[in-house]
C-alpha positions as CSV (number, residue, x, y, z in Angstrom):
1,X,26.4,-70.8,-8.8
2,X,26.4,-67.0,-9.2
3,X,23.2,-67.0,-11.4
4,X,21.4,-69.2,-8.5
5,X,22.5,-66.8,-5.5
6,X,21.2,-64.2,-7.3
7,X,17.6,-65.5,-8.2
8,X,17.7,-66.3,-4.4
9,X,18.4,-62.8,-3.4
10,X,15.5,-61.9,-5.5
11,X,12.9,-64.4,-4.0
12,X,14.1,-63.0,-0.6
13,X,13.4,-59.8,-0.7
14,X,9.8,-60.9,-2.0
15,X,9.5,-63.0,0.7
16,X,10.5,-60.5,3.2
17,X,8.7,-57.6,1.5
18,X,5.4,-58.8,2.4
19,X,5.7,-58.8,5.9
20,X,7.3,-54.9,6.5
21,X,4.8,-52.6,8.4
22,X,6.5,-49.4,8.8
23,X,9.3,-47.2,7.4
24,X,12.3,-48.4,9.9
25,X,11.7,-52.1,9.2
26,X,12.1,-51.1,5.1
27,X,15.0,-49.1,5.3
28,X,16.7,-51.9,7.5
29,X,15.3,-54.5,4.7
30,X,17.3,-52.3,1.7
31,X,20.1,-52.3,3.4
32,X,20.5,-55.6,3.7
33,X,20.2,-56.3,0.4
34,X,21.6,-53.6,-1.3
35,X,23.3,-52.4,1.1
36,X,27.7,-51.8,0.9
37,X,28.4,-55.0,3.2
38,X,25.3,-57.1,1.6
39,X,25.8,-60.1,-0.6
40,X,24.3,-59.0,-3.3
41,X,27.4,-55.8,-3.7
42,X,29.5,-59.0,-2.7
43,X,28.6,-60.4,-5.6
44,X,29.6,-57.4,-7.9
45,X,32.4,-56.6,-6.3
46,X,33.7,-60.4,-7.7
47,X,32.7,-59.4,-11.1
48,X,36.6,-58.6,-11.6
49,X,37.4,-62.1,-11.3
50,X,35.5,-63.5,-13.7
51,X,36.5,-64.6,-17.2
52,X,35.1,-61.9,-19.5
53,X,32.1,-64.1,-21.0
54,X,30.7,-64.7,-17.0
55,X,31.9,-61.5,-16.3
56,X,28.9,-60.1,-19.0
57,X,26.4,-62.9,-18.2
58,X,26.5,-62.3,-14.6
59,X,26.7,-58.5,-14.8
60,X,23.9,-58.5,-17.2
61,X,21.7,-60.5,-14.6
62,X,23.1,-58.9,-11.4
63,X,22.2,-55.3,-12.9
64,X,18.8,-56.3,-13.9
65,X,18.1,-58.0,-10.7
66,X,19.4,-54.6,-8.6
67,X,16.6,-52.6,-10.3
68,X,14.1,-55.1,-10.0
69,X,14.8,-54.9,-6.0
70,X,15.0,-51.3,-6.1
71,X,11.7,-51.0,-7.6
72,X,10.1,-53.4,-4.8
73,X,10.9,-51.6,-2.1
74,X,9.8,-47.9,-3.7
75,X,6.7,-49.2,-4.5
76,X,6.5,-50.6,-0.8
77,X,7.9,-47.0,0.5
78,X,4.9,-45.3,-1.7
79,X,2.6,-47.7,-0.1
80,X,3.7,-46.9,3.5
81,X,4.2,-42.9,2.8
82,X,0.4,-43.0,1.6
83,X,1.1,-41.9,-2.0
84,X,-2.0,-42.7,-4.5
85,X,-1.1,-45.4,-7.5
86,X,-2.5,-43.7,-10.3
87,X,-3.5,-47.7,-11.6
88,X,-5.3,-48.4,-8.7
89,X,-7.1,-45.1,-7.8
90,X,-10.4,-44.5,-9.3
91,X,-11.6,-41.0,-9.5
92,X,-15.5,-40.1,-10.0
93,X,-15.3,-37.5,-13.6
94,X,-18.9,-36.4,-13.0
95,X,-18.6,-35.1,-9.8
96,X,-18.4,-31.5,-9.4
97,X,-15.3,-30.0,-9.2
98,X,-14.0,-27.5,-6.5
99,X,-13.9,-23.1,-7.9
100,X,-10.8,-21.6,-7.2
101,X,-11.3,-18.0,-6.4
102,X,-10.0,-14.9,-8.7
103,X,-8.6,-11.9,-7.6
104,X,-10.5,-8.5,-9.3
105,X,-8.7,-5.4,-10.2
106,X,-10.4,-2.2,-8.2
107,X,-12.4,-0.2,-10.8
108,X,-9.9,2.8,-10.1
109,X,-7.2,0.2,-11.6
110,X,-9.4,-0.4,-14.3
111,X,-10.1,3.2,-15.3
112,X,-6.2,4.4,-14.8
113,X,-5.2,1.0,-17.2
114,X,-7.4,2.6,-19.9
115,X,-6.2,5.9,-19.2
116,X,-3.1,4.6,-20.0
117,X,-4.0,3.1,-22.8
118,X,-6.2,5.3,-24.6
119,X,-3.4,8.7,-24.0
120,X,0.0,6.4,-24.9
121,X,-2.1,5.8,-28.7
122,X,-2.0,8.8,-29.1
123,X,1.7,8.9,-28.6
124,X,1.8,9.9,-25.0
125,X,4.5,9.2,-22.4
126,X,3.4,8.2,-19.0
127,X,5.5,9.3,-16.0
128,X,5.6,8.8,-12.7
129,X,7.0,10.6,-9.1
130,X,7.3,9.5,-5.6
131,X,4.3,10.2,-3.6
132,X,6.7,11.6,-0.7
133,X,7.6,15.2,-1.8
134,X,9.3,18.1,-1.0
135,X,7.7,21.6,-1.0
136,X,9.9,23.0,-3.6
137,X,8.7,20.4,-6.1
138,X,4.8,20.2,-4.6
139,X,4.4,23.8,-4.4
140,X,7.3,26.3,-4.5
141,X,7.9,25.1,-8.7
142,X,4.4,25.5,-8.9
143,X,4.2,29.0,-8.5
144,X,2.6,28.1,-5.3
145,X,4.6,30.1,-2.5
146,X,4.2,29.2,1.1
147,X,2.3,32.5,1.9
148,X,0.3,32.2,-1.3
149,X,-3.8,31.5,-0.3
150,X,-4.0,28.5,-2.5
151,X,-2.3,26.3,0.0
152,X,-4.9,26.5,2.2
153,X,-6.9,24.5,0.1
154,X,-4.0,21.5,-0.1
155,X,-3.1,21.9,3.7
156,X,-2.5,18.0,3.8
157,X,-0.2,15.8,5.2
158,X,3.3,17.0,6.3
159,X,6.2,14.6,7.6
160,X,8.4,15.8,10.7
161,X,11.4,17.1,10.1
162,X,14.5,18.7,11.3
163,X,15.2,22.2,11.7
164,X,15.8,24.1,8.5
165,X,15.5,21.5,6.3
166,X,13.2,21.6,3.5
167,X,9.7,20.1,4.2
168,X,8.4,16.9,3.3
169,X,4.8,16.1,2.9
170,X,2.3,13.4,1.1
171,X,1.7,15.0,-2.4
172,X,-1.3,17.2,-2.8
173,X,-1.6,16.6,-7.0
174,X,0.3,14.7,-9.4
175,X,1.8,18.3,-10.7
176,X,5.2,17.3,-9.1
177,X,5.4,14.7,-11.7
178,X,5.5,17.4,-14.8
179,X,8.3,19.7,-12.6
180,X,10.2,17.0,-12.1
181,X,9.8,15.6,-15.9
182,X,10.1,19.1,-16.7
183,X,13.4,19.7,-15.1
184,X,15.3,16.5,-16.2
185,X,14.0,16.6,-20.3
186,X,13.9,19.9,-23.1
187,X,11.2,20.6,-25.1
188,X,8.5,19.0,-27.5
189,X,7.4,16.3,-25.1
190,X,4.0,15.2,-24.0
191,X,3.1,13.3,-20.7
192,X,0.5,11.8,-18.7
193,X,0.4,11.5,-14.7
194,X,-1.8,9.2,-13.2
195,X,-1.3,8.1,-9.8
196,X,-2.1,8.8,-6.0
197,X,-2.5,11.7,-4.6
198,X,-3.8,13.0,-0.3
199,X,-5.2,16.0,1.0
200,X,-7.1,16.8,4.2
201,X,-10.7,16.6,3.3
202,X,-13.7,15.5,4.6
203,X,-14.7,12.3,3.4
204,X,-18.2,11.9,1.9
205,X,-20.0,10.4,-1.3
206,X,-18.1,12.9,-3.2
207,X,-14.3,13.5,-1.3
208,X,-11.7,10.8,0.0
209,X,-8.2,12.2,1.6
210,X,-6.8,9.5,-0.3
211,X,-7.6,9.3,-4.2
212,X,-6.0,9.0,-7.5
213,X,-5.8,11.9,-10.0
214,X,-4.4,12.2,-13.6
215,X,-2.7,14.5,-15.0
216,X,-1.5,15.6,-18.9
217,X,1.0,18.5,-19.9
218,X,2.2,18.7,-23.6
219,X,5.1,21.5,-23.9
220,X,6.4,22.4,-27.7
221,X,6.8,26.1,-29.2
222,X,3.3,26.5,-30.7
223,X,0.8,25.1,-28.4
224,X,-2.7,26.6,-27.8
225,X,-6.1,26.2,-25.8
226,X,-7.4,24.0,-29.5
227,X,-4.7,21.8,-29.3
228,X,-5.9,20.9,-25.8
229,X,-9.3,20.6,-26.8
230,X,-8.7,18.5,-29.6
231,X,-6.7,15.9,-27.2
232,X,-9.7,16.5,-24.3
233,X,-13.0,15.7,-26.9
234,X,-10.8,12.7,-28.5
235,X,-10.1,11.0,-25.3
236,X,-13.4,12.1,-23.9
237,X,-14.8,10.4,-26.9
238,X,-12.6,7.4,-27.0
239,X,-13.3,6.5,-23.4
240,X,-17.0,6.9,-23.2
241,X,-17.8,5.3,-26.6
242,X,-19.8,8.0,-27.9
243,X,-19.3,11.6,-29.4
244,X,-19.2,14.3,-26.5
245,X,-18.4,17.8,-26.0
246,X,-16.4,20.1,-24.4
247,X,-17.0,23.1,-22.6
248,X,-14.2,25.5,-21.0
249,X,-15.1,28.4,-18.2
250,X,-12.5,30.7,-16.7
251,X,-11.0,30.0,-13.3
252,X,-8.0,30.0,-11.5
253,X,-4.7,28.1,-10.6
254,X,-1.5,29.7,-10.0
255,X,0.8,27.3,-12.3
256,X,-2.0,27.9,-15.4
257,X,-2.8,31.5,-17.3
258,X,-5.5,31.6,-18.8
259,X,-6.7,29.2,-16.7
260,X,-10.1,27.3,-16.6
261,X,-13.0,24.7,-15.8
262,X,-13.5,22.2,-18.1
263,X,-17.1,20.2,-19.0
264,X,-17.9,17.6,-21.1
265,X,-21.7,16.9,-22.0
266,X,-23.1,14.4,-19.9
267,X,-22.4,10.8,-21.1
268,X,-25.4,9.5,-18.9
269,X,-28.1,11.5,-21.3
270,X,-26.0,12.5,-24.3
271,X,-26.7,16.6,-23.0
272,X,-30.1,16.0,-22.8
273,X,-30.6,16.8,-19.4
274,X,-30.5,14.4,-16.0
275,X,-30.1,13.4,-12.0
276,X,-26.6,12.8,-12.8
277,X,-25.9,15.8,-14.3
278,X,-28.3,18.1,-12.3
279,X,-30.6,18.5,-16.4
280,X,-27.8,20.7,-17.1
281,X,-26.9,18.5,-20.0
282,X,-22.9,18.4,-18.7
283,X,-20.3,17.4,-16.5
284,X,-17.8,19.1,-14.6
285,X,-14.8,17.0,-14.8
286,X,-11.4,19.0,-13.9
287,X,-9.2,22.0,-14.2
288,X,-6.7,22.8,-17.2
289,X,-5.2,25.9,-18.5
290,X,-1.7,27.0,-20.5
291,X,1.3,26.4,-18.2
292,X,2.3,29.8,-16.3
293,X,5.9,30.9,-17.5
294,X,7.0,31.4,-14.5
295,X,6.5,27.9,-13.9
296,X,8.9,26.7,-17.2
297,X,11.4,29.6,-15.6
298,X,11.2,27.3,-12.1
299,X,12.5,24.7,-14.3
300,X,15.0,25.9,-16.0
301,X,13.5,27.0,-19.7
302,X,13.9,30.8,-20.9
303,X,11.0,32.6,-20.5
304,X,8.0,32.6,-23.4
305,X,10.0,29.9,-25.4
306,X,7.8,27.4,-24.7
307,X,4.1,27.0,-24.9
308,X,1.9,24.3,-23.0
309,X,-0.9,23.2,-21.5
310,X,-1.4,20.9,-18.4
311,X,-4.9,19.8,-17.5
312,X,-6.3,17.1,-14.7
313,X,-9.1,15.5,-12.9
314,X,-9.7,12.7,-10.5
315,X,-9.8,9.2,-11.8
316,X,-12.7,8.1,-9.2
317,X,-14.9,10.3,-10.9
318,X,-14.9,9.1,-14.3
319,X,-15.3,5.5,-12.8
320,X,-17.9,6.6,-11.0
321,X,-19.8,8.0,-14.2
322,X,-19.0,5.2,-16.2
323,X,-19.6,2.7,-13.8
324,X,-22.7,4.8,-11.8
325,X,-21.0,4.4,-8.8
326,X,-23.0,6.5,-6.1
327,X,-20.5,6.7,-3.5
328,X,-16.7,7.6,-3.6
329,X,-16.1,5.7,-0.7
330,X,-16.8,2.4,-1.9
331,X,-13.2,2.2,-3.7
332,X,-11.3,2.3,-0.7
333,X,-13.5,0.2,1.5
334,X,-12.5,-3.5,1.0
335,X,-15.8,-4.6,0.4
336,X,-15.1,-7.7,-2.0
337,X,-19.1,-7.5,-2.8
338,X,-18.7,-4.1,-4.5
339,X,-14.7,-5.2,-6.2
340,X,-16.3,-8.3,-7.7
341,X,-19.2,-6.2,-9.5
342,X,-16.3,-5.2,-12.3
């Protein structure tokens, strides 16, 4: 009797199945057949009454018959709710499919990654600063006083501040890295500096207030001007793919002396002579020099201990040369035509 109530449960619910339209009208359907107060959880409540041998026949039944409701009315919710049935759908393989779009890393990103890569090979640490600084560690630590005239070629972007407290401003170079690498580690080391730096220039084809620099400073007890030449030609070298170089003038800086200009020969012609390079046959990268001691006594190290070099130039202009980018303002101008070239 048990075995024919459920078979009729069964045609029931195919019956009614048939003729449900919306969501409401299948939700009132399962519950009144699988419901707590329908006939069918009736019928396994009474289970318990059985002898064992009905008890396992009509569980086995009731059980099998539970899920076989349970999947008619989810394949009927999946046919209301819209959802595709995989058996059914047939999809067209040759038509074309639809191109996602990928993002592209700015050539400046490109250039500071292999940078990165090229100076940590050659067993290089690379550390980083904030890009908010205070004067002590932009300038003062420097050797760059506030009277001193070389300030008025970094007069940049200061943040307000409260009487007598130290200023704050956007940092000029990335030289604030090496104090404050300087000042928290002892002697050998060697480090590289790459990130952004802001000063108040014009902008032209040439100059951005905003732009990324590098920097490198190796501190140990014998370090010369060769030692930083050697390092200079072998990345010079290494980046451009080709032998190169190096040239050093005299100049000045007030946390390097000696101090001077670095060249490389130009890696458009080989030093043959060019537009790029004015048929001069090099390149005018960046400044480098040996660290002034009063800069390692600014930090904390005993005067003439310690020997060093720090050197740096601006990242756009290598990615410029090795890219031939014309203009310097092209990296910061969002123009997704010029990105996706690299």
């Amino acid at each position: 009797m048990l075995e024919q109530k459920i078979n009729d449960i069964k045609k029931q619910v195919a019956q009614a199945i048939s003729k449900i339209k919306n969501s409401q009208e299948l939700f009132d359907l399962e519950k009144r057949f699988l419901g707590r107060k329908s006939e069918f959880t009736d019928i396994l409540k009474g289970l318990k009454d059985l002898s064992q041998e009905d008890r396992k026949k009509i569980g086995e039944l009731a059980n099998r018959t539970k899920n076989e409701i349970a999947g008619i009315i989810l394949s009927k919710k999946q046919e209301l709710s819209g959802a595709v049935d995989l058996g059914k759908e047939k999809i067209d393989v040759t038509l074309p499919g639809y191109r996602k779009g990928i993002g592209h890393l700015n050539p400046i990103t490109t250039v500071q990654n292999e940078i990165m890569d090229i100076f940590t090979s050659m067993g290089f640490e690379v550390a980083d600063g904030p890009e908010v600084e205070t004067e002590f560690y932009n300038f003062d630590a420097l050797n760059i006083p506030a009277d001193h005239p070389a300030r008025d070629m970094q007069d940049t972007f200061w943040l307000k501040q409260k009487s007598g407290e130290e200023g704050l401003v956007l940092r000029t170079h990335t030289s604030n890295v090496q104090i404050r690498y300087m000042s928290a580690h002892k002697p050998p080391f060697r480090i590289i500096a790459p990130g952004k730096t802001f000063r108040h220039e014009a902008t032209d084809a040439k100059h951005e207030h905003t732009f990324y620099q590098f920097e490198a400073l190796v501190v140990d007890k014998n370090i010369s001007v060769a030692n930083f030449k050697f390092i200079a030609k072998t990345f010079f070298e290494k980046f451009f793919g080709r032998e190169l170089n190096i040239r050093l003038r005299p100049s000045f800086f007030p946390f390097t002396e000696p101090s001077f200009e670095f060249d490389i020969s130009c890696a458009i012609c080989g030093g043959k002579g060019c537009s790029t390079c004015g048929h001069s046959g090099w390149l005018e990268i960046g400044g480098a020099g040996m660290v002034n001691q009063k800069v390692f006594e600014a930090v904390g190290y005993k005067r003439n201990e310690y020997q060093g070099f720090a050197w740096g130039f601006g990242i756009p202009r290598l990615a410029m040369l090795k890219y031939k980018i014309d203009d310097n303002r092209h990296f910061h101008s969002g123009d997704l035509r010029f990105v996706k070239q690299f």
